[in-house]
C-alpha positions as CSV (number, residue, x, y, z in Angstrom):
1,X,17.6,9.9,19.8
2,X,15.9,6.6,20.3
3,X,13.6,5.3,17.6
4,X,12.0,1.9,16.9
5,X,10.6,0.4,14.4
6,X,8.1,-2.1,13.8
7,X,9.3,-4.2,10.5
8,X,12.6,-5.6,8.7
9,X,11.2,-5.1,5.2
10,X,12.5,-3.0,2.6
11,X,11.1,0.3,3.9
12,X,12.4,-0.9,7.4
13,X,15.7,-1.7,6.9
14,X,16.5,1.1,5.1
15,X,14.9,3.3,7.1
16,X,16.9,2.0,10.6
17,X,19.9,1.1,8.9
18,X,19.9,5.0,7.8
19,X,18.8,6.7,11.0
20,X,21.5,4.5,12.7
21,X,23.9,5.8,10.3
22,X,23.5,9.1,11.1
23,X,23.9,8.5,14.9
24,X,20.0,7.6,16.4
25,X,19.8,4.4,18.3
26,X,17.5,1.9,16.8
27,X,15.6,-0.6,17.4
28,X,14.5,-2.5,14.7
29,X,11.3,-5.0,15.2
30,X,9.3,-7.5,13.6
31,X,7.3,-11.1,14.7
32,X,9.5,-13.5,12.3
33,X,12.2,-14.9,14.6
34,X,13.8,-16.4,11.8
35,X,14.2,-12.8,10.4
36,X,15.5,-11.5,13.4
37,X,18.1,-14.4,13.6
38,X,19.5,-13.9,10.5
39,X,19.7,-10.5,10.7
40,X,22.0,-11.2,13.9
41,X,24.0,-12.9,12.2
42,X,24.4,-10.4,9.2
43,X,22.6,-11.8,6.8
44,X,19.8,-9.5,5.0
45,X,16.6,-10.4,3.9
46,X,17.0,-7.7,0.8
47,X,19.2,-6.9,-1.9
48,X,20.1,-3.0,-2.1
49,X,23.3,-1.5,-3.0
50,X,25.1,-0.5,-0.1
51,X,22.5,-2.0,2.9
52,X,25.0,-4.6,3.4
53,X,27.8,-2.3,4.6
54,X,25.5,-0.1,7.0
55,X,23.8,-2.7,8.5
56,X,27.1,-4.1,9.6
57,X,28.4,-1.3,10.5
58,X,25.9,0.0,12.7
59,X,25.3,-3.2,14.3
60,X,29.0,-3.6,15.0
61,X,28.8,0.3,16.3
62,X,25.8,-1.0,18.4
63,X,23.5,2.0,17.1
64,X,21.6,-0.3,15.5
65,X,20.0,-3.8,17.1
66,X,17.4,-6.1,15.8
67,X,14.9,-7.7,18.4
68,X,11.1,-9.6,18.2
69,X,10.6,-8.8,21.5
70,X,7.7,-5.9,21.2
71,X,7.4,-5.0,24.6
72,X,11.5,-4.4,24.5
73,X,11.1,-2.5,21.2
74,X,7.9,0.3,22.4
75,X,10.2,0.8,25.6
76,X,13.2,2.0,23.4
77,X,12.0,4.6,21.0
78,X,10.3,7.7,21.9
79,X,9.4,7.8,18.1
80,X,7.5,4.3,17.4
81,X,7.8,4.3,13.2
82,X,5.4,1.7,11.7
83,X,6.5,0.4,8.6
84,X,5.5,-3.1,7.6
85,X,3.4,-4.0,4.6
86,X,0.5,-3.2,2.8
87,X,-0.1,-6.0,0.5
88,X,-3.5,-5.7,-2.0
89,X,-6.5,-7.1,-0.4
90,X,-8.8,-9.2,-3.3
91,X,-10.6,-5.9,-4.2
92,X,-7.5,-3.9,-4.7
93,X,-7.5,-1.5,-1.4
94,X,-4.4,-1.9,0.7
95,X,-4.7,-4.4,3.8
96,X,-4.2,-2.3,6.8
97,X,-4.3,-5.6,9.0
98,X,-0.6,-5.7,9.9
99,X,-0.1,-1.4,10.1
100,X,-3.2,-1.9,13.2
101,X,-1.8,-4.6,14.6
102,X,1.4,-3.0,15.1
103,X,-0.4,0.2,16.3
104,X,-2.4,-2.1,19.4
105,X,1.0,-4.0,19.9
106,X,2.2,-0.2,20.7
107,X,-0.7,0.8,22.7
108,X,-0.5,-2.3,25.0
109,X,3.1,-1.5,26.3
110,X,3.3,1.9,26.1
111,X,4.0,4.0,29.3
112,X,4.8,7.1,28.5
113,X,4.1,9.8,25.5
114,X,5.0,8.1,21.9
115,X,4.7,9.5,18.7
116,X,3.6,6.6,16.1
117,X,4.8,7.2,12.6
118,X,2.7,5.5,9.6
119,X,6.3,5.1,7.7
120,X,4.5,2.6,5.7
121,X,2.3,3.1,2.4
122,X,-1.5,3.6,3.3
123,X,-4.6,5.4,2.4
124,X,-6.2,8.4,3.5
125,X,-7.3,8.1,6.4
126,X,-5.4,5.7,7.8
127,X,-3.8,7.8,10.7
128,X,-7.1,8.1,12.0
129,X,-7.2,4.3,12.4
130,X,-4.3,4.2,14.0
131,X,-5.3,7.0,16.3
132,X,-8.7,4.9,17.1
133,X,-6.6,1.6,17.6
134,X,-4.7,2.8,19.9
135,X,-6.9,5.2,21.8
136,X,-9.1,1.8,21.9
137,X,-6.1,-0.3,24.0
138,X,-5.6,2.9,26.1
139,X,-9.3,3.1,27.0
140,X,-9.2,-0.2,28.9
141,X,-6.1,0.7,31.3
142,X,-7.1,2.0,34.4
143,X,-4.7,4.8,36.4
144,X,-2.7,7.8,33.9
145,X,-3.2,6.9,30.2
146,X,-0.1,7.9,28.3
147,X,-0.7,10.4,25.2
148,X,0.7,9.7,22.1
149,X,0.5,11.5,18.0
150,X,0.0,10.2,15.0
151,X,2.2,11.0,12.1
152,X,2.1,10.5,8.7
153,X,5.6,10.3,7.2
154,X,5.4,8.4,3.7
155,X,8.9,7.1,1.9
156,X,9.8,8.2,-1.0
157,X,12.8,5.2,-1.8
158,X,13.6,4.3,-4.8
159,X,14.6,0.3,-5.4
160,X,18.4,0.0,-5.8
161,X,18.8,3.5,-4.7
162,X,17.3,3.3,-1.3
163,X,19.8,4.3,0.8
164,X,20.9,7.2,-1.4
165,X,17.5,8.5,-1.2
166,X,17.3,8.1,2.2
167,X,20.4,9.5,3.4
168,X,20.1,13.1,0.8
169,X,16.2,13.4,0.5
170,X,14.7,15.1,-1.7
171,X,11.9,16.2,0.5
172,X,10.4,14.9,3.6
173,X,7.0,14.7,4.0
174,X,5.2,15.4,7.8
175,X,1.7,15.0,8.1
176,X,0.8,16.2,11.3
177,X,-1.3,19.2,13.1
178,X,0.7,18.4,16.9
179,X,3.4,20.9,17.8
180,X,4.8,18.3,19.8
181,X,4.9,15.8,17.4
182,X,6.4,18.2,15.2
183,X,9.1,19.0,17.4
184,X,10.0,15.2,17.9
185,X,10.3,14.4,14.2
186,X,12.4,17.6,13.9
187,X,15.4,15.7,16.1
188,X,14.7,12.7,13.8
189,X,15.5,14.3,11.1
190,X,17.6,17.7,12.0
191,X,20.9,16.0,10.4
192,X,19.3,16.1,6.9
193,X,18.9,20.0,7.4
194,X,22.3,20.8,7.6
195,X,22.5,22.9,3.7
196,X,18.4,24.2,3.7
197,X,15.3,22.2,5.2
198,X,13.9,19.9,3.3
199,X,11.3,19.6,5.2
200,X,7.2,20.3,3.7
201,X,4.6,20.0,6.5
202,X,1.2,19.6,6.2
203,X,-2.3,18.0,7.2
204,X,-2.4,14.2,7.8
205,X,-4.3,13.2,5.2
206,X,-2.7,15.1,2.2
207,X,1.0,13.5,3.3
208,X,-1.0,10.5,3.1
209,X,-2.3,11.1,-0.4
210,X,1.2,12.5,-1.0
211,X,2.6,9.2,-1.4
212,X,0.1,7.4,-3.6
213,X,-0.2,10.7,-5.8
214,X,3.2,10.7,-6.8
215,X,3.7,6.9,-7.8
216,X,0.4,7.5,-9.2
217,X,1.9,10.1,-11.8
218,X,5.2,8.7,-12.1
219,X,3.2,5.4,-12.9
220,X,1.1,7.6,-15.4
221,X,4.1,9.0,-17.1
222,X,5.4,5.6,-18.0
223,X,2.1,4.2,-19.2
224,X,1.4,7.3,-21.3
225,X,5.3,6.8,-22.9
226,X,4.5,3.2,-23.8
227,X,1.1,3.7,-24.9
228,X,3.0,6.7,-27.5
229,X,5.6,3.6,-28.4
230,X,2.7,1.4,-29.6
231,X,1.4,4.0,-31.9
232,X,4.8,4.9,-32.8
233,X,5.5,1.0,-33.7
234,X,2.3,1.0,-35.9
235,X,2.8,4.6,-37.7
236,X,6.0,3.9,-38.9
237,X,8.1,6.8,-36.0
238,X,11.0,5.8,-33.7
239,X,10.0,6.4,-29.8
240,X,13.3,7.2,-29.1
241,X,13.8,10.0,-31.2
242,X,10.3,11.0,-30.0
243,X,11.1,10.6,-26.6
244,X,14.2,13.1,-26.9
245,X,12.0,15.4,-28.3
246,X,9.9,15.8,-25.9
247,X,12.1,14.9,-23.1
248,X,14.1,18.5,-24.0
249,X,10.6,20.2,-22.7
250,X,12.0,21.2,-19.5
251,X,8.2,21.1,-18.5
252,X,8.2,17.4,-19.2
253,X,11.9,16.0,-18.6
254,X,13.6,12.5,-19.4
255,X,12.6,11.0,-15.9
256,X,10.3,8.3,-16.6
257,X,9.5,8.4,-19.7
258,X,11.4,5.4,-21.3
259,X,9.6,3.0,-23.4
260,X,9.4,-0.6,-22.3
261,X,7.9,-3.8,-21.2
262,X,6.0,-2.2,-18.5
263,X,6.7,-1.3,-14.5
264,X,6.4,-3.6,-11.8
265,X,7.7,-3.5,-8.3
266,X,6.2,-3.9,-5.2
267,X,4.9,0.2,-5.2
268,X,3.4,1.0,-8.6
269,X,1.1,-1.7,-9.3
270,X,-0.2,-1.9,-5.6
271,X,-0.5,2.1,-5.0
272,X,-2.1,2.9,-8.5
273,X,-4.9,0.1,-7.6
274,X,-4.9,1.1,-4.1
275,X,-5.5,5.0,-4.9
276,X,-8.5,3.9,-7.7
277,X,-10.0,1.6,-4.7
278,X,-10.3,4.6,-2.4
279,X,-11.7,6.7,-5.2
280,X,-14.0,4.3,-5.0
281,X,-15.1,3.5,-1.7
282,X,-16.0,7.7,-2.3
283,X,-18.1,7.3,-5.1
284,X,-15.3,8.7,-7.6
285,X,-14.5,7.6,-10.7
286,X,-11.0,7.5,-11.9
287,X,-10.8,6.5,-15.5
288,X,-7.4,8.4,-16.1
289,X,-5.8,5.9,-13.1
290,X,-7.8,2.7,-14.5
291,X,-6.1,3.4,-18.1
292,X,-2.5,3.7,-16.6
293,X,-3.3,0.1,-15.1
294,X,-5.0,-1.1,-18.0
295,X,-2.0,-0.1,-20.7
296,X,0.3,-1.4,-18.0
297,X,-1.1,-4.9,-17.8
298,X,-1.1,-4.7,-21.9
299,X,2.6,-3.5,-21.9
300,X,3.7,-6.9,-19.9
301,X,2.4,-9.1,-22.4
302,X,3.9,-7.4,-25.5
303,X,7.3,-9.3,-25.6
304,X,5.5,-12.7,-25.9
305,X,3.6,-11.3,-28.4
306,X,6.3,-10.1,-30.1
307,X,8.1,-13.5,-29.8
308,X,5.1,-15.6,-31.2
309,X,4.2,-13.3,-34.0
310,X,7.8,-13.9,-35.0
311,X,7.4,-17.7,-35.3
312,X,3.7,-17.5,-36.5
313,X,1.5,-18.1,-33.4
314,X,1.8,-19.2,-30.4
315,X,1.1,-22.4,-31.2
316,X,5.6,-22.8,-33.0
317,X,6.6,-21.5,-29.5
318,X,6.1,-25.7,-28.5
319,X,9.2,-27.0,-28.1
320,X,11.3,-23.6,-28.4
321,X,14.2,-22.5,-25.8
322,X,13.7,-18.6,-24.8
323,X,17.1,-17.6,-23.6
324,X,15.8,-14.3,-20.9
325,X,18.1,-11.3,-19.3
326,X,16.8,-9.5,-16.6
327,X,14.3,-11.1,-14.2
328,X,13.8,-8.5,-11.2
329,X,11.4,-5.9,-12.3
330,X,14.0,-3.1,-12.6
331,X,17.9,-3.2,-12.2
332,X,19.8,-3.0,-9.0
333,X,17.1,-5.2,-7.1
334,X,16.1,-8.5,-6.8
335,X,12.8,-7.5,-6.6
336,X,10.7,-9.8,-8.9
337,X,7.4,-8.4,-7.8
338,X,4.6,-7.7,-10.7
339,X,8.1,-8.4,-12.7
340,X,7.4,-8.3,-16.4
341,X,9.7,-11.4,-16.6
342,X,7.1,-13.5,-14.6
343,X,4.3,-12.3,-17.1
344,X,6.9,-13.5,-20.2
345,X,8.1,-16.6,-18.7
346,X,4.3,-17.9,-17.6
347,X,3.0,-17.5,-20.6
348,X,6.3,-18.8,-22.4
349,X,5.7,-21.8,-20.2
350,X,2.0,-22.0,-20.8
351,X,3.1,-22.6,-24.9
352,X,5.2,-25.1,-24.3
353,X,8.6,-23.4,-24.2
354,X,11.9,-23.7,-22.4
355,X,13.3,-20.9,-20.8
356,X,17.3,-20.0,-19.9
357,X,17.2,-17.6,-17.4
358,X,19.7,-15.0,-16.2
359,X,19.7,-12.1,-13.5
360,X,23.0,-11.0,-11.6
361,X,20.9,-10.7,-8.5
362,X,17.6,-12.8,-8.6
363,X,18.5,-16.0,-9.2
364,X,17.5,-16.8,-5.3
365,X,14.6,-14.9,-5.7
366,X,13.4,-16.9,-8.7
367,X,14.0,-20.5,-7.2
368,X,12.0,-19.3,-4.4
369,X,8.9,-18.2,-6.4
370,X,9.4,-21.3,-9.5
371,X,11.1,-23.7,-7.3
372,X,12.5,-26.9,-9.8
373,X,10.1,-25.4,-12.3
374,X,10.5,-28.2,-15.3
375,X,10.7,-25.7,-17.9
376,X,13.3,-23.1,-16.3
377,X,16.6,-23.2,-15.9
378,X,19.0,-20.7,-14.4
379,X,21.9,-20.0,-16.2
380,X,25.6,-19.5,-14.5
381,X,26.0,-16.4,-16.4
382,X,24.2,-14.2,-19.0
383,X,26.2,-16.3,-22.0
384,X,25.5,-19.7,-20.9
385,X,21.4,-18.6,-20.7
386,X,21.8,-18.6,-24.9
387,X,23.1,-21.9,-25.3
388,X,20.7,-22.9,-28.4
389,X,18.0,-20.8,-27.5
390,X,16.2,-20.0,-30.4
391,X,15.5,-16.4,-29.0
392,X,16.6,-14.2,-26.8
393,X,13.8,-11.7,-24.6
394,X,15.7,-8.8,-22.3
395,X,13.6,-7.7,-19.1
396,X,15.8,-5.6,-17.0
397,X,18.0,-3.4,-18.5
398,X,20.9,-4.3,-16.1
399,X,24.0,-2.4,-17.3
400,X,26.1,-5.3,-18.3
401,X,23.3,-6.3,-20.7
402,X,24.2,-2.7,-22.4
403,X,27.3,-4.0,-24.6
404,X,27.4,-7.6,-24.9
405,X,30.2,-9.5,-26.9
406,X,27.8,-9.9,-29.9
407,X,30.3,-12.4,-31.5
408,X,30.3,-14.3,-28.5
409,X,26.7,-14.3,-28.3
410,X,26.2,-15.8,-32.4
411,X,28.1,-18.4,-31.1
412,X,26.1,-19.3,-28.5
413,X,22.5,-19.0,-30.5
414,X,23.3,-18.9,-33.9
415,X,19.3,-18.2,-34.4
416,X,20.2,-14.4,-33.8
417,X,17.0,-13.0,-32.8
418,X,16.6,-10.6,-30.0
419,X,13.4,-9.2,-28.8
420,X,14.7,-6.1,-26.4
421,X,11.9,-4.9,-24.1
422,X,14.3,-2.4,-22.9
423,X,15.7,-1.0,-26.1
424,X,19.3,-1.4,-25.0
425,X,20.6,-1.5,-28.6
426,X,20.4,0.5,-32.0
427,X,18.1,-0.9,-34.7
428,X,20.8,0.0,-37.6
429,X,23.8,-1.8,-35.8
430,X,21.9,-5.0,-35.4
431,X,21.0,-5.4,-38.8
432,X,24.2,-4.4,-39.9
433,X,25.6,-7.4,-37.4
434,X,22.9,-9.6,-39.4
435,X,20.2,-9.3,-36.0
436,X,17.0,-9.8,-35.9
437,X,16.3,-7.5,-33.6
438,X,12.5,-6.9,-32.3
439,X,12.3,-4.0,-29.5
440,X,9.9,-1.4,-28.6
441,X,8.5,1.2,-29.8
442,X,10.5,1.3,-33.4
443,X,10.4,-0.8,-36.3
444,X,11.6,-4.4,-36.2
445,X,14.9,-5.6,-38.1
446,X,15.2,-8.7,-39.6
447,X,17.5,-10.8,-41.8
């Protein structure tokens, strides 16, 4: 089947890498020529496990092409997916600009029936301004006027597990009241059928509220756990030992409910604020989703707070050197958007302090966003970052951060304090070591 779609992002380059994969020929679009040249040439604007390999595959296979010509691109595909961002506008509510001006760039060289996809994350109601775009373009040709459906088809990707999730859904959402539309999608996705349909269909607008209703409660789940953390903290419990307990509620689970230094990402934050901003535009309030946001924004700032109390106000960090693990907002990405380390490392930087950073995969990503920052420097490896620190903070709880030569580490920054905002290590076996050893949610150790 022949399917195009408008954007190289994350959600588009999964998403054609993937359909290419399983044998569709795709066309993958987007306006930056620079983009398009690279990916040519094989090189990815993205870090994901495993993207790498099926992009150059499929290229090589020629089931999957990458093009800026739009005209080219609405020719191909009898399925037109939209999928380029969102981003926050000033109040909060997701910026549509980009998702319309990919629906008009549709209905100007259209000739024939096309069913548009809104792949990427939008509000309710947002198919219907597609529809109007569109029908708006159409309305000025004169002669046959193609038809065309819109579909809602939100991702449900997770970051450094995209393709997995991609290529053995879980579900897949189609919003959509067309029988022919229906049908279409069906051949899209008929290879992900083969053991039992995983497919739930339903109205438009609840596949659009589909989407921000889930990160919404997966976002809630993780607020609520670190909000229980704080009080544990303060009353003297250990969140981990509450978090098995409760995890073993089948009703409940382990999914999400790990204590830390908050979530970041490019979905959460935006989708949370995005869902509250519709809310209200309605006249609803949502005091439960303005609390998740709220504690979440609190949650970021906890390891500095952590690390000042420790040396007696933020005033003694002057001067300091913060050795930090982890700077993308969750392992196996390089994602560093609404990263907790940027929080940290701002405010670090703000006091006066140094910082020695480490991530296996962001370090490009953070000399694009602090590029020859005075007060950072990026570290070869995760021991060199604790060359006389006086502290170490952990952000991401990348698995090589999970059993560390300790010994090697002493020598390094004899100052032996860690501040864990992942709660990688045991609180016994530090002390024991002679740790400091501040994390989340359980009682600090010191020396």
């Amino acid at each position: 089947m022949k399917i195009s779609i408008f954007g190289t992002g994350y959600v588009g380059l999964v998403s054609g890498a993937c359909l290419a994969e399983i044998g569709h020929d795709v066309v993958c679009m987007d306006v930056d020529p620079v983009k398009i040249a690279n990916l040519n040439v094989g090189v990815l604007p993205i870090w994901e496990p495993g993207l790498d390999v099926l992009v150059d595959r499929n290229f090589k296979d020629g089931r999957l092409r990458f093009s800026n010509d739009a005209a080219q691109a609405v020719a191909h595909g009898d399925v037109q997916f939209i999928a380029v961002g969102t981003p926050p506008d000033e109040d909060g509510s997701a910026d549509l600009q980009y998702v319309l001006a990919v629906a008009q760039t549709i209905a100007m060289h259209m000739t024939n029936y096309k069913v548009v996809v809104n792949k990427s994350t939008v509000p309710v109601g947002t198919a219907d301004k597609v529809s109007a775009a569109i029908g708006a373009v159409l309305a000025q040709r004169t002669g046959d006027v193609p038809a065309f459906d819109v579909v809602s088809n939100p991702e449900f990707l997770k970051e450094g597990a995209a393709v997995n999730d991609f290529l053995h859904p879980d579900r897949i959402v189609i919003g959509s009241a067309s029988e022919r539309a229906k049908a279409l999608m069906a051949d899209v996705y008929e290879p992900f059928m083969r053991n039992h349909d995983r497919t739930i269909h339903m109205d438009v607008r609840s596949a659009e509220l589909t989407k921000y209703a889930a990160n919404a409660m997966l976002a809630t789940k993780i607020s609520f756990m670190n909000e229980v953390a704080n009080l544990a903290e303060r009353l003297g419990a250990d969140i981990e030992q509450v978090r098995k307990g409760i995890g073993s509620d089948p009703r409940i689970g382990y999914h999400f409910i790990y204590p830390g230094c908050g979530y970041g990402g490019s979905c959460f934050p935006k989708d949370v604020q995005a869902l509250g901003r519709t809310a209200s535009q309605i006249g609803y309030d949502t005091p439960l989703l303005d609390a998740v946001e709220a504690v979440n924004k609190r949650q970021k700032t906890t390891l500095f707070t952590k690390l000042a109390n420790h040396f007696g106000g933020p005033t003694n960090l002057q001067g300091k050197t913060i050795a930090v693990w982890g700077l993308s907002f969750k392992p196996k990405t390089d994602d560093m958007r609404e990263a907790p380390s940027r929080t940290l490392m701002e405010a670090l930087w703000e006091a006066g302090a140094k910082v020695q950073a480490f991530d296996p995969v962001a370090m490009t990503e953070t000399a694009r966003i602090y590029p020859d920052h005075p007060l950072l420097t990026l570290s070869v490896d995760k021991y060199a970052a604790l060359a006389g620190a006086d502290a170490l903070v952990i952000c991401t709880e990348w698995q090589q951060f999970r059993a560390p030569d300790f010994d090697e580490m002493e020598l390094r920054m004899p100052s032996k304090l860690i501040v864990d905002g992942r709660n990688l290590y045991q609180p016994a076996k530090m002390q024991a070591a002679g740790w400091n050893y501040l994390s989340v949610g359980r009682a600090a150790v010191t020396v």
